[in-house]
Biopython code that builds the backbone (N, CA, C, O; Angstrom):
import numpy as np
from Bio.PDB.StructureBuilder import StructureBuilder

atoms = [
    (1, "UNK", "N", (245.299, 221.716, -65.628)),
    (1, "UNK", "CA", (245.991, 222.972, -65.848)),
    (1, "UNK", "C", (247.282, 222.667, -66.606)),
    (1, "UNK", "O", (248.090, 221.859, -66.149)),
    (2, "UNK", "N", (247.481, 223.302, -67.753)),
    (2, "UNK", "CA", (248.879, 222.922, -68.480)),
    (2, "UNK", "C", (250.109, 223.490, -68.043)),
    (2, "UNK", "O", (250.474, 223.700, -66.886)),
    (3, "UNK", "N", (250.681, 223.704, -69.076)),
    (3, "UNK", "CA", (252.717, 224.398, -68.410)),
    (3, "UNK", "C", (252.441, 225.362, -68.678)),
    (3, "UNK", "O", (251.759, 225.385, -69.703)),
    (4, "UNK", "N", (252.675, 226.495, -68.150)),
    (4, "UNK", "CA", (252.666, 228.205, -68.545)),
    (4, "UNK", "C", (254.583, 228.377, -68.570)),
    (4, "UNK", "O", (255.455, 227.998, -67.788)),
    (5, "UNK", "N", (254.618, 229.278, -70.122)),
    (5, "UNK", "CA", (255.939, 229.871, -70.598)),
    (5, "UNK", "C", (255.939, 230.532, -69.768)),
    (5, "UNK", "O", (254.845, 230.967, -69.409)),
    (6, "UNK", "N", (257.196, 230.958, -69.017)),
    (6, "UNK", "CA", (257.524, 232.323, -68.616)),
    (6, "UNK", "C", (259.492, 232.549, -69.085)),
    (6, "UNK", "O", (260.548, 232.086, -68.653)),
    (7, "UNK", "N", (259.085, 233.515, -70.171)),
    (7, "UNK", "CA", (260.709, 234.107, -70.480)),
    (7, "UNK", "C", (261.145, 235.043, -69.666)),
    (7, "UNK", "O", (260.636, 235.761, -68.806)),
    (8, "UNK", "N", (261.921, 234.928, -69.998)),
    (8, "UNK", "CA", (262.854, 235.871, -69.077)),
    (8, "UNK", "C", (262.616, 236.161, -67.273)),
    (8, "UNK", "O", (262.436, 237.041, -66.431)),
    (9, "UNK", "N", (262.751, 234.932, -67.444)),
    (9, "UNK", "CA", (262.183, 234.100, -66.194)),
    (9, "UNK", "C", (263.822, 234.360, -64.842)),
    (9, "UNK", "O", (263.584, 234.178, -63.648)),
    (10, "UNK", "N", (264.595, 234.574, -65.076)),
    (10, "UNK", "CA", (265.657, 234.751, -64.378)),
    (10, "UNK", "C", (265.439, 236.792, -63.552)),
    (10, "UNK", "O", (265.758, 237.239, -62.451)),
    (11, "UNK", "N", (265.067, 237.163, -64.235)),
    (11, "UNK", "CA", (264.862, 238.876, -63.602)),
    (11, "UNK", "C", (264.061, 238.316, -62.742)),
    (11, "UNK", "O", (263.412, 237.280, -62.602)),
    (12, "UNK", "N", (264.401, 239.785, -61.937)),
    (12, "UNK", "CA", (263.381, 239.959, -61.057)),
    (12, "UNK", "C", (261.756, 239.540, -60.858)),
    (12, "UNK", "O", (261.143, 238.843, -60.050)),
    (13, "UNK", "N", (261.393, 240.355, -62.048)),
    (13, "UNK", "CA", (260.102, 240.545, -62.349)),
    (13, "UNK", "C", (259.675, 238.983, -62.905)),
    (13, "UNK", "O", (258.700, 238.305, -62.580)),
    (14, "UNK", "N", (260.726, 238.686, -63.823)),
    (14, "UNK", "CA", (260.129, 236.845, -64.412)),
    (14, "UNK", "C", (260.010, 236.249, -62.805)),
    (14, "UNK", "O", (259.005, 235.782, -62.271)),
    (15, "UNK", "N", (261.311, 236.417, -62.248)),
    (15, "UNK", "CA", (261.096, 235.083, -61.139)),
    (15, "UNK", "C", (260.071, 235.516, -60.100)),
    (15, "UNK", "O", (259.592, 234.466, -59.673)),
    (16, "UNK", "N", (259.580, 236.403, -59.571)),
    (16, "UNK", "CA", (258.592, 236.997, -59.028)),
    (16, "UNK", "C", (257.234, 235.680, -59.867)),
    (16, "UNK", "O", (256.739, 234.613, -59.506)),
    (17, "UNK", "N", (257.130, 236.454, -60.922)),
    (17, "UNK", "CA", (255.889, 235.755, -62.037)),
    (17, "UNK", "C", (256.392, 234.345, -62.039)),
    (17, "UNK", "O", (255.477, 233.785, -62.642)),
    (18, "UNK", "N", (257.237, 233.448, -61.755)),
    (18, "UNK", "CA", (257.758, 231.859, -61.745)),
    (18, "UNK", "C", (256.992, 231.526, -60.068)),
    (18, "UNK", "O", (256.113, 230.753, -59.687)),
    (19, "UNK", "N", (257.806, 232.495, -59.430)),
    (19, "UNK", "CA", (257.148, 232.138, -57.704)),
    (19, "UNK", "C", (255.587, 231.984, -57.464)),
    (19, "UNK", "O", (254.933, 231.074, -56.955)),
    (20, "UNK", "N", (255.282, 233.024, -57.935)),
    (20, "UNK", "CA", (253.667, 233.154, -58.114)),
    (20, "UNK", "C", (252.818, 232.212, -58.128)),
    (20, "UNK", "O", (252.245, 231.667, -57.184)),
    (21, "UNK", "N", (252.725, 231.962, -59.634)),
    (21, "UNK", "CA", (252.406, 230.748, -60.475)),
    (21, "UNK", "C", (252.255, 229.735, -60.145)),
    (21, "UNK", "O", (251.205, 229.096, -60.073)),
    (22, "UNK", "N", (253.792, 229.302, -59.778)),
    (22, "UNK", "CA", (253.747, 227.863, -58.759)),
    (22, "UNK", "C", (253.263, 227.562, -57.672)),
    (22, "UNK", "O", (252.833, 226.452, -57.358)),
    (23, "UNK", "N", (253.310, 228.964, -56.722)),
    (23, "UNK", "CA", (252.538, 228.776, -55.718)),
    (23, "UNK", "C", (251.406, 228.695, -55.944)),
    (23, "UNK", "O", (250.789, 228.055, -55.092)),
    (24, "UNK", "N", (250.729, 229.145, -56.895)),
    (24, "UNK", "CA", (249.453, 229.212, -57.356)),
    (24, "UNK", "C", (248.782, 227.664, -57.864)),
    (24, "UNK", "O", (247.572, 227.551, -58.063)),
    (25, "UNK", "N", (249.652, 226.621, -58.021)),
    (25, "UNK", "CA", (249.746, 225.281, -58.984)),
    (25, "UNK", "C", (249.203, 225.276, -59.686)),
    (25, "UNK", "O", (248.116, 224.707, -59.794)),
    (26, "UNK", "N", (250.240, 226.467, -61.084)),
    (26, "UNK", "CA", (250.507, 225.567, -62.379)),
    (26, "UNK", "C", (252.044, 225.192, -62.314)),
    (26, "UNK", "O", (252.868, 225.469, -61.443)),
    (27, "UNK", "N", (252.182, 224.509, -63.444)),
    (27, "UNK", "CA", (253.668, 223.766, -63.723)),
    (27, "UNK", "C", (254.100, 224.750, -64.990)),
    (27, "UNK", "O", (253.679, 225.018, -66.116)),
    (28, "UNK", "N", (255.132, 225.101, -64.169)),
    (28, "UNK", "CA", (256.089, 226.540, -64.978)),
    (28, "UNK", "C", (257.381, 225.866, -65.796)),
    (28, "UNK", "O", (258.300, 225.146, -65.404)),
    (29, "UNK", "N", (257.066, 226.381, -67.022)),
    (29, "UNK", "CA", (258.570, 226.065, -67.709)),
    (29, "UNK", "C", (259.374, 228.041, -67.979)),
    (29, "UNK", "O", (258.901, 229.004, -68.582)),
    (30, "UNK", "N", (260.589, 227.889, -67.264)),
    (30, "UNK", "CA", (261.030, 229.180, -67.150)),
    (30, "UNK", "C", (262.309, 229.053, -67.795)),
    (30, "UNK", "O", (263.147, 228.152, -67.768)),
    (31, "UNK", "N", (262.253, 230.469, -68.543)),
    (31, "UNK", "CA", (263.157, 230.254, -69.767)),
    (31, "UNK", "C", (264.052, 231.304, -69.338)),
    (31, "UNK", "O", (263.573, 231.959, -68.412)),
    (32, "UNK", "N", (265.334, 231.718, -69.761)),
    (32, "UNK", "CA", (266.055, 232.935, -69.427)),
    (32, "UNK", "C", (267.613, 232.620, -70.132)),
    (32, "UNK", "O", (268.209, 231.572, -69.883)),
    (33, "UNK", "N", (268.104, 233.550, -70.932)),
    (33, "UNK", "CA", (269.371, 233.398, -71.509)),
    (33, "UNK", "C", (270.672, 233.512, -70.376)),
    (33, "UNK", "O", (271.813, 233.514, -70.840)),
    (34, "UNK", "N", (270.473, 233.608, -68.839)),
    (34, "UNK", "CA", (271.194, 233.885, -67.948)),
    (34, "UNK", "C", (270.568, 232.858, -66.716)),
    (34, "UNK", "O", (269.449, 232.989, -66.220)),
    (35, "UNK", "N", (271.301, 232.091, -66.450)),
    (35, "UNK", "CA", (270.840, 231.021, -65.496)),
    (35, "UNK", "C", (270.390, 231.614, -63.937)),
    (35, "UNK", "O", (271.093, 232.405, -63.309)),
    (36, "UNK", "N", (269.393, 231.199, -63.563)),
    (36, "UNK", "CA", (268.922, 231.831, -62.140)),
    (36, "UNK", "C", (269.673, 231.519, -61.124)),
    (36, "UNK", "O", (270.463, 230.579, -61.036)),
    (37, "UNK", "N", (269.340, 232.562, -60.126)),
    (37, "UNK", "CA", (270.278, 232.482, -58.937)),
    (37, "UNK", "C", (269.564, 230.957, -58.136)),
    (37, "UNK", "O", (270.229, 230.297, -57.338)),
    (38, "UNK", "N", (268.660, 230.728, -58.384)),
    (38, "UNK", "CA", (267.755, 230.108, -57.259)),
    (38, "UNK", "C", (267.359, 228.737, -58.108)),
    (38, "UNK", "O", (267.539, 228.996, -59.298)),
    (39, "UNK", "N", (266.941, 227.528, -57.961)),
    (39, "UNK", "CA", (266.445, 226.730, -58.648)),
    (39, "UNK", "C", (264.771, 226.997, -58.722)),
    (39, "UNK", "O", (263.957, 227.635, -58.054)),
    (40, "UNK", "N", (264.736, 226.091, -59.987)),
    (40, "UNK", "CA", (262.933, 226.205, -60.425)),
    (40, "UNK", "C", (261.979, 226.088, -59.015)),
    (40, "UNK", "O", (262.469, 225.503, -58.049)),
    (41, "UNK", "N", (260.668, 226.632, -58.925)),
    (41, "UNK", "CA", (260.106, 225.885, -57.831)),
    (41, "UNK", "C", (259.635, 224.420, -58.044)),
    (41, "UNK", "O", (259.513, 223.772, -59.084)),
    (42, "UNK", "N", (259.406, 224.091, -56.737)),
    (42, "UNK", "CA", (258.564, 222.534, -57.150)),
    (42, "UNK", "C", (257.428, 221.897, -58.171)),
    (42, "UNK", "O", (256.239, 221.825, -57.859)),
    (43, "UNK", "N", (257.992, 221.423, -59.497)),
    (43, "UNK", "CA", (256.824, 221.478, -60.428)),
    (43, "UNK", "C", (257.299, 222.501, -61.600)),
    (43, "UNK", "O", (256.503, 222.845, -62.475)),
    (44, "UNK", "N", (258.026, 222.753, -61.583)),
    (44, "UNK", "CA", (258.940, 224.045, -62.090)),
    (44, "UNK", "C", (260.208, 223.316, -62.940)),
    (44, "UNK", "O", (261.075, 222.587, -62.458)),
    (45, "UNK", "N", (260.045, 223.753, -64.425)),
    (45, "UNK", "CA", (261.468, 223.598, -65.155)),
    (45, "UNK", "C", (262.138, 224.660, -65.559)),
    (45, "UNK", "O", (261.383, 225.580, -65.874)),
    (46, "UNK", "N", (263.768, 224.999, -65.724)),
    (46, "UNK", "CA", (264.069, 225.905, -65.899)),
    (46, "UNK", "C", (265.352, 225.334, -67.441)),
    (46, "UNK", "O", (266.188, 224.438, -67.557)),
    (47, "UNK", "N", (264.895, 226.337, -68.252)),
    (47, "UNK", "CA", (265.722, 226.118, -69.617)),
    (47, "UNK", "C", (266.404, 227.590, -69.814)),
    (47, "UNK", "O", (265.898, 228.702, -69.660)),
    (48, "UNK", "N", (267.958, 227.152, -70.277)),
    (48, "UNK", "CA", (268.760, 228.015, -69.763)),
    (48, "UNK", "C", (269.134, 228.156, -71.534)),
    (48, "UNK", "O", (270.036, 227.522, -72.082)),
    (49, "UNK", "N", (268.372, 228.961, -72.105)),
    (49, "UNK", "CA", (268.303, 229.089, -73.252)),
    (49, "UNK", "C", (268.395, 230.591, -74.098)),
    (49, "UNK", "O", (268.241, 231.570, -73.368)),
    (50, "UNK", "N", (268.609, 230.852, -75.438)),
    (50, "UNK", "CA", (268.128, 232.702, -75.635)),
    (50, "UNK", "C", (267.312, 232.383, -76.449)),
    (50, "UNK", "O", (267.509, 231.346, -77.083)),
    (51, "UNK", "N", (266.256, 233.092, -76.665)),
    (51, "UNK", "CA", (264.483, 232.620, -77.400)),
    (51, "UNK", "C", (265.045, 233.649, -78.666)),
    (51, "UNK", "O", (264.176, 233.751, -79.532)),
    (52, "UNK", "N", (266.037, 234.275, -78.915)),
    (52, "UNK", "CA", (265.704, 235.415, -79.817)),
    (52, "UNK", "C", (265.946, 234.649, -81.260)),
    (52, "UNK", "O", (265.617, 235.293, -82.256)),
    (53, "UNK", "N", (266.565, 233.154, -81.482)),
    (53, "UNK", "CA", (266.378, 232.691, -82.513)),
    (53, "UNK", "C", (264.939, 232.201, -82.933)),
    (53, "UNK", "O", (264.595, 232.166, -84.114)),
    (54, "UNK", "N", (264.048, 231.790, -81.794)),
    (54, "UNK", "CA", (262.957, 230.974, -81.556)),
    (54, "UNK", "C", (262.818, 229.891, -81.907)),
    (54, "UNK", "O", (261.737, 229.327, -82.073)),
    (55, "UNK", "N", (264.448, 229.208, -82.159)),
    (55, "UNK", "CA", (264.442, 227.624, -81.874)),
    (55, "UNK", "C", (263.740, 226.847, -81.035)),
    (55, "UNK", "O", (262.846, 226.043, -81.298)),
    (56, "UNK", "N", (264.557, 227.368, -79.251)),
    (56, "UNK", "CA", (263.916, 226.859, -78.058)),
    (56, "UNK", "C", (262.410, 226.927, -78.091)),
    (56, "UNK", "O", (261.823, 225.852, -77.968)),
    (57, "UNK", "N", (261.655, 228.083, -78.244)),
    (57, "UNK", "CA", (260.721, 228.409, -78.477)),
    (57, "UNK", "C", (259.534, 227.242, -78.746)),
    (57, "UNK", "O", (258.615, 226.692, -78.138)),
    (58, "UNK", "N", (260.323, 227.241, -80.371)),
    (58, "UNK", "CA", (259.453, 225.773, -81.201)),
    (58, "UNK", "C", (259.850, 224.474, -80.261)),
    (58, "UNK", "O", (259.031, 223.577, -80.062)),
    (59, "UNK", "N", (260.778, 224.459, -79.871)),
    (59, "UNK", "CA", (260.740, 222.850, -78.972)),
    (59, "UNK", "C", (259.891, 223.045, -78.195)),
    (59, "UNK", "O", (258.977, 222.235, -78.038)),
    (60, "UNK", "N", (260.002, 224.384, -77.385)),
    (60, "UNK", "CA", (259.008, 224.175, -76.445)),
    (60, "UNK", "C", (257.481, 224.299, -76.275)),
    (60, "UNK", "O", (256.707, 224.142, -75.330)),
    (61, "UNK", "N", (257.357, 224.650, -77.594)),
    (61, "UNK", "CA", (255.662, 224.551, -78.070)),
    (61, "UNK", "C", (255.674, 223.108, -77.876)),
    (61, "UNK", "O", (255.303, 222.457, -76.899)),
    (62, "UNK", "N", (256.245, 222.670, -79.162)),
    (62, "UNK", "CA", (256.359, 221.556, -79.322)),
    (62, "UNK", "C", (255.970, 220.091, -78.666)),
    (62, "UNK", "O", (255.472, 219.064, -79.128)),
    (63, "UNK", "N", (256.493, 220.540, -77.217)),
    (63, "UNK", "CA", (256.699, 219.368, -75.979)),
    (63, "UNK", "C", (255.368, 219.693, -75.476)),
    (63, "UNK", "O", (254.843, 218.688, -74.998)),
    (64, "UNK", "N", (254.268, 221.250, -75.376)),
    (64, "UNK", "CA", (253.562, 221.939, -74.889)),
    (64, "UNK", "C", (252.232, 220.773, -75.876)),
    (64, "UNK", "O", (252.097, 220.363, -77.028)),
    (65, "UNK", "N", (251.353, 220.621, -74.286)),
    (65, "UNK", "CA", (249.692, 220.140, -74.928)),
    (65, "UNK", "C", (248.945, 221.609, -74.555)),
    (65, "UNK", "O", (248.875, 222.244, -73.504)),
    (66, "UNK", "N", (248.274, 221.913, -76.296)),
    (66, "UNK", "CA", (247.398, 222.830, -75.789)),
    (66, "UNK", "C", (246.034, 222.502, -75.325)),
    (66, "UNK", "O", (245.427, 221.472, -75.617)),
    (67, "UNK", "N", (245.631, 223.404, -74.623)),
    (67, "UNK", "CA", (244.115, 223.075, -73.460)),
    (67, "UNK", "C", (243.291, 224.350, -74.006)),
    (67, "UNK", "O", (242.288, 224.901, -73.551)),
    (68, "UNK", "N", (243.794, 224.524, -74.737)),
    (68, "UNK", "CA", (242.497, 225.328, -75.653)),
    (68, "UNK", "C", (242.473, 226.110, -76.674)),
    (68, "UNK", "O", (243.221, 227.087, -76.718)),
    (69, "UNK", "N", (241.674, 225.837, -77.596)),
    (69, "UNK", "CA", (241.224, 225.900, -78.852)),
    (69, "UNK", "C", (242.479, 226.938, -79.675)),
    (69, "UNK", "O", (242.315, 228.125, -79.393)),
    (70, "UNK", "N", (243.442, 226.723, -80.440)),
    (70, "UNK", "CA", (244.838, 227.638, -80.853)),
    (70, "UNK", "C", (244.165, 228.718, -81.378)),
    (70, "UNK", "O", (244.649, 229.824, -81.139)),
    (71, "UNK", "N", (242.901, 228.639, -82.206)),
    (71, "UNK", "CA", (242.134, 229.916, -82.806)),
    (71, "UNK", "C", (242.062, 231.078, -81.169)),
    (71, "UNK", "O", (242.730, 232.072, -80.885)),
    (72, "UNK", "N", (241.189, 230.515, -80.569)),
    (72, "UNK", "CA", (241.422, 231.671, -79.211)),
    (72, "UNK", "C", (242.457, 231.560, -78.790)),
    (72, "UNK", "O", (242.433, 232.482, -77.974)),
    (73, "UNK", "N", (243.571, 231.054, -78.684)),
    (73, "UNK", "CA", (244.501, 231.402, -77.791)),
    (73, "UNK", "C", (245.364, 232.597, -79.098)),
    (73, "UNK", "O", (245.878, 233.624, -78.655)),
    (74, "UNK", "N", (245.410, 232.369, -80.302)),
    (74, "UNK", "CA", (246.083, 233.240, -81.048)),
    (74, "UNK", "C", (245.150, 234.879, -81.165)),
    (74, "UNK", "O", (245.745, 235.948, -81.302)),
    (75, "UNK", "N", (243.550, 234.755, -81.074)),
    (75, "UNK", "CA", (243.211, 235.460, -80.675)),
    (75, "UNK", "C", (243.432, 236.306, -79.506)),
    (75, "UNK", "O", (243.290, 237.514, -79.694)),
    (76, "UNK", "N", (243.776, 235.881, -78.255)),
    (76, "UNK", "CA", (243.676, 236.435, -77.217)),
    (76, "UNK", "C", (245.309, 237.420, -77.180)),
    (76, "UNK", "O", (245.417, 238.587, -76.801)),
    (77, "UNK", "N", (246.320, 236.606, -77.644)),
    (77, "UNK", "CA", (247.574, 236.580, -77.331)),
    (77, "UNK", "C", (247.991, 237.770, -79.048)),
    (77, "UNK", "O", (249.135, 238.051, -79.407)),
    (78, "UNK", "N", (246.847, 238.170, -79.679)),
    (78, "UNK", "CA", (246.667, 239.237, -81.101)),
    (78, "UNK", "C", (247.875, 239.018, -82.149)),
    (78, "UNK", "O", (248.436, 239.823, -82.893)),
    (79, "UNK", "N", (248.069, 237.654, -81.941)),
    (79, "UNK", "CA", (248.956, 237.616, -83.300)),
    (79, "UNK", "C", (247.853, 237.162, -84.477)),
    (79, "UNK", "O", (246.880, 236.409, -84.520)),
    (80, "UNK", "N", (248.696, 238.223, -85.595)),
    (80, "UNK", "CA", (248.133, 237.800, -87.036)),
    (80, "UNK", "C", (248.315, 236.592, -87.768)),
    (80, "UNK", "O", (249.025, 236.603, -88.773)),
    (81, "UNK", "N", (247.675, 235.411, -87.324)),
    (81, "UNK", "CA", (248.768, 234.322, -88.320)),
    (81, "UNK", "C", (247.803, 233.881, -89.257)),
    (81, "UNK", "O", (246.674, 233.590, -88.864)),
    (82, "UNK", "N", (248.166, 233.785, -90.640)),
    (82, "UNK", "CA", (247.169, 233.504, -91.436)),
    (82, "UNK", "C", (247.622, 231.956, -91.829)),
    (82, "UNK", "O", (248.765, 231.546, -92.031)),
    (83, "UNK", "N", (246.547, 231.329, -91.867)),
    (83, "UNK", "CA", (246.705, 229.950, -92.595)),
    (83, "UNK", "C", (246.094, 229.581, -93.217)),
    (83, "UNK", "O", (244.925, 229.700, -92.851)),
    (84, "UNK", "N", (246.288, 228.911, -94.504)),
    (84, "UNK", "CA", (245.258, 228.143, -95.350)),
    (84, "UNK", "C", (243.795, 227.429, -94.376)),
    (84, "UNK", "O", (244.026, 226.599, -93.497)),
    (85, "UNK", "N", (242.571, 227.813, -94.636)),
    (85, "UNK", "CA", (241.807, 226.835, -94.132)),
    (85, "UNK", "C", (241.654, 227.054, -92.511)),
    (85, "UNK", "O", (240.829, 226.510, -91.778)),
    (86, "UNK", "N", (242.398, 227.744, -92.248)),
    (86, "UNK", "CA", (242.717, 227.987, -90.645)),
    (86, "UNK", "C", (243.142, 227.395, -89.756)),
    (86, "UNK", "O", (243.902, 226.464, -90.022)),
    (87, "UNK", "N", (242.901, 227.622, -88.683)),
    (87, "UNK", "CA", (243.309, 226.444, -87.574)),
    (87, "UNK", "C", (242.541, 225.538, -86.891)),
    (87, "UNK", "O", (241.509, 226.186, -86.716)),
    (88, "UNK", "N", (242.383, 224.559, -86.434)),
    (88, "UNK", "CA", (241.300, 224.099, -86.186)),
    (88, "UNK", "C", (241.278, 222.817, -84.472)),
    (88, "UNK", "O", (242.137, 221.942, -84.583)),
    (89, "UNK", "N", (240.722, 222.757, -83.579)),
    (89, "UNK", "CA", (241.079, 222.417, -82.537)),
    (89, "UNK", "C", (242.190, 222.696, -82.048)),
    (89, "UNK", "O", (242.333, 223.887, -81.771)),
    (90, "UNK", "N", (243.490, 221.669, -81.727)),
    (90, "UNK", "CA", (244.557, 221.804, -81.353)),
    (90, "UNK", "C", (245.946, 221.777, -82.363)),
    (90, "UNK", "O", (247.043, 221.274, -82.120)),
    (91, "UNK", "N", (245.499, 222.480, -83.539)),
    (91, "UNK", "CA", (246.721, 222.386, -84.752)),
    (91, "UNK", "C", (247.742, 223.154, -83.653)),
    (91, "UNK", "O", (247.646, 223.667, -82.538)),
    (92, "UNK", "N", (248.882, 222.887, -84.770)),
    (92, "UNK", "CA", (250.461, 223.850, -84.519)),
    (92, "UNK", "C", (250.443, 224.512, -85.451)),
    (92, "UNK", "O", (250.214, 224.079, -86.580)),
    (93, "UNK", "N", (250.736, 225.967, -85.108)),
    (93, "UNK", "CA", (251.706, 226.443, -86.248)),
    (93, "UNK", "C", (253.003, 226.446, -86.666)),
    (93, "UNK", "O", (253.510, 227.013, -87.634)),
    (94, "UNK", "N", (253.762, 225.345, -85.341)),
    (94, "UNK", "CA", (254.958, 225.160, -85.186)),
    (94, "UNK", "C", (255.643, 224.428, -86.254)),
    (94, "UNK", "O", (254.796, 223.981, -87.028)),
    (95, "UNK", "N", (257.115, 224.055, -86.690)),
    (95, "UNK", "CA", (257.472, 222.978, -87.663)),
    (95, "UNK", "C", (258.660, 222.455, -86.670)),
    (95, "UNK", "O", (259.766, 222.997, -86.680)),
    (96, "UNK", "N", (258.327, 221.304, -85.770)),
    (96, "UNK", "CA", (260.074, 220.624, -85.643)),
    (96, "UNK", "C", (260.951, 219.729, -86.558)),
    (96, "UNK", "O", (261.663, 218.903, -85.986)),
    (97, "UNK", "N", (260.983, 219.791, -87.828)),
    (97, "UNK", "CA", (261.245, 218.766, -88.457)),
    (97, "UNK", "C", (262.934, 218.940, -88.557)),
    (97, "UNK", "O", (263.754, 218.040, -88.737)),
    (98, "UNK", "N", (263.147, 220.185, -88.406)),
    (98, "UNK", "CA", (264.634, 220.527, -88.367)),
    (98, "UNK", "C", (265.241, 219.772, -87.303)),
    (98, "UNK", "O", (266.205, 219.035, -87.511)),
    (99, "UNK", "N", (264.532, 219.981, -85.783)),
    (99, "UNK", "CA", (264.791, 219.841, -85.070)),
    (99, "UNK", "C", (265.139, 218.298, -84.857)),
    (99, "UNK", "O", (266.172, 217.828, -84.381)),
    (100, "UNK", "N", (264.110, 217.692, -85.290)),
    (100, "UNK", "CA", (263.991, 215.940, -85.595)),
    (100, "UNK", "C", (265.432, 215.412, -86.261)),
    (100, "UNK", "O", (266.136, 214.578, -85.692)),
    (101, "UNK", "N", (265.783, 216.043, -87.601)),
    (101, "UNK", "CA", (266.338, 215.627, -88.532)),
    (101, "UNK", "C", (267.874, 216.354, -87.934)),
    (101, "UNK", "O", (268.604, 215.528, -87.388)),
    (102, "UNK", "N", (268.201, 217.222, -87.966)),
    (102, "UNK", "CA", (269.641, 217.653, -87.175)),
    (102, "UNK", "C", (270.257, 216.847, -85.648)),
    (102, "UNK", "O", (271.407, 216.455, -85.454)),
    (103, "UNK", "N", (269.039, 216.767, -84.670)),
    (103, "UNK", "CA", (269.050, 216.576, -83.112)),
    (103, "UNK", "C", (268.572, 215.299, -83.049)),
    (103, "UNK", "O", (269.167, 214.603, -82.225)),
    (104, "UNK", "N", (267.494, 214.647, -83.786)),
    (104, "UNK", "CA", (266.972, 213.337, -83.432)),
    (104, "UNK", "C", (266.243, 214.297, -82.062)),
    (104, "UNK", "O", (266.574, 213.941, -80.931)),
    (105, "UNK", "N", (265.562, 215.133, -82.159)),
    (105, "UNK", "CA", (264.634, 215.471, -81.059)),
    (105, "UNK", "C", (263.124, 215.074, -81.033)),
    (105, "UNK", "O", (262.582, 215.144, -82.136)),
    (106, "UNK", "N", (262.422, 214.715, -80.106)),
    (106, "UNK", "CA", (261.344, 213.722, -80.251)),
    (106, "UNK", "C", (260.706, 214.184, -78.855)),
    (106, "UNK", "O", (261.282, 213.858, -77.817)),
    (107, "UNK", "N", (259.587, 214.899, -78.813)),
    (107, "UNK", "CA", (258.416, 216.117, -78.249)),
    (107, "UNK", "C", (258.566, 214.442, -76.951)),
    (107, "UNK", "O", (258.435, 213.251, -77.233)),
    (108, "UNK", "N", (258.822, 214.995, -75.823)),
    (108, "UNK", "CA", (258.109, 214.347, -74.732)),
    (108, "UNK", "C", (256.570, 213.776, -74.438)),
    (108, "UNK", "O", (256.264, 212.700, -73.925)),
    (109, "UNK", "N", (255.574, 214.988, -74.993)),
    (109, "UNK", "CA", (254.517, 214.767, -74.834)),
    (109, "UNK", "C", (254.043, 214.848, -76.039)),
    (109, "UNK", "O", (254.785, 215.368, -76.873)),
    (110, "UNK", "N", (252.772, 214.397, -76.452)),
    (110, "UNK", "CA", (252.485, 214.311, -77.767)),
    (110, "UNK", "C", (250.441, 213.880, -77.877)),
    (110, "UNK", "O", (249.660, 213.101, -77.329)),
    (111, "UNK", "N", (250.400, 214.807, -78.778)),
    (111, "UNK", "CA", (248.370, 214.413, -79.199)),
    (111, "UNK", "C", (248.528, 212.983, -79.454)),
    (111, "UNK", "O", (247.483, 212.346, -79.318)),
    (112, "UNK", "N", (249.434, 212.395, -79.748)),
    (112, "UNK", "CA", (249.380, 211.131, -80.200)),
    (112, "UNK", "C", (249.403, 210.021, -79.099)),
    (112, "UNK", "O", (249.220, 208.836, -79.377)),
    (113, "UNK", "N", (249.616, 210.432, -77.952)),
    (113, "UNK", "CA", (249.030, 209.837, -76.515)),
    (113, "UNK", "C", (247.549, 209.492, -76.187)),
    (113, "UNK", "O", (247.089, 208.485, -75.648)),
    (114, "UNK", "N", (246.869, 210.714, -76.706)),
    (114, "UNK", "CA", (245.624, 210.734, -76.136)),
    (114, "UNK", "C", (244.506, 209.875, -76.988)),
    (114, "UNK", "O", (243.307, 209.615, -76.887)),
    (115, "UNK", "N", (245.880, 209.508, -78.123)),
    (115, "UNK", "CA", (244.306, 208.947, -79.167)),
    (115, "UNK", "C", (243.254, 207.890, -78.581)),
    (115, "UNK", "O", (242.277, 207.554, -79.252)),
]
sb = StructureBuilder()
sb.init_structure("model")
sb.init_model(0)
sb.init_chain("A")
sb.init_seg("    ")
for serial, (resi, resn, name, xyz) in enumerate(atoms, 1):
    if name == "N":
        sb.init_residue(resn, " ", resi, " ")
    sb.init_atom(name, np.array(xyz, "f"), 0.0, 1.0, " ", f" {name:<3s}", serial, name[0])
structure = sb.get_structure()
């Protein structure tokens, strides 16, 4: 089971959907521009971030292994993204190179593990 996003993870309603989850065991990364009253649950990260640039966002794809196929998950989730050639197994549509080259930031987890 992979990390499930949850933004705006500090309300009510996010941390409700953070409690859940975890109790449920998956491993929650919870995002919120206003730091929570409560810490993450067990298995639980909390990034105290605002997504509306969608910097954090891309890191946190980024660090994210997908567990299934990006064509259905962009399907399911009805974004339009067009790409040359398409997408194919576990591509990104993400780019960290900014992120690399400004931050020296370097994805925790990586396809390049599993080879």
């Amino acid at each position: 089971m992979g990390t499930t996003l949850v933004t705006g993870a500090s309300g009510k309603v996010g941390w409700w959907v953070v409690q859940t989850l975890a109790e449920a065991g998956h491993q929650i990364l919870a995002v919120d521009r206003v730091t929570p009253r409560a810490h993450p649950p067990k298995g639980g990260e909390f990034w105290d971030a605002d997504l509306s640039g969608h910097s954090v966002f891309s890191l946190s794809v980024a660090d994210s292994w997908v567990d299934a196929p990006v064509e259905l998950i962009l399907a399911q989730t009805a974004w339009s993204v067009e790409r040359p050639g398409g997408f194919g197994g576990s591509d990104t549509g993400w780019d960290i190179s900014k992120a690399r080259e400004l931050l020296g930031y370097d994805p925790q987890h990586s396809w390049r593990q599993h080879l």
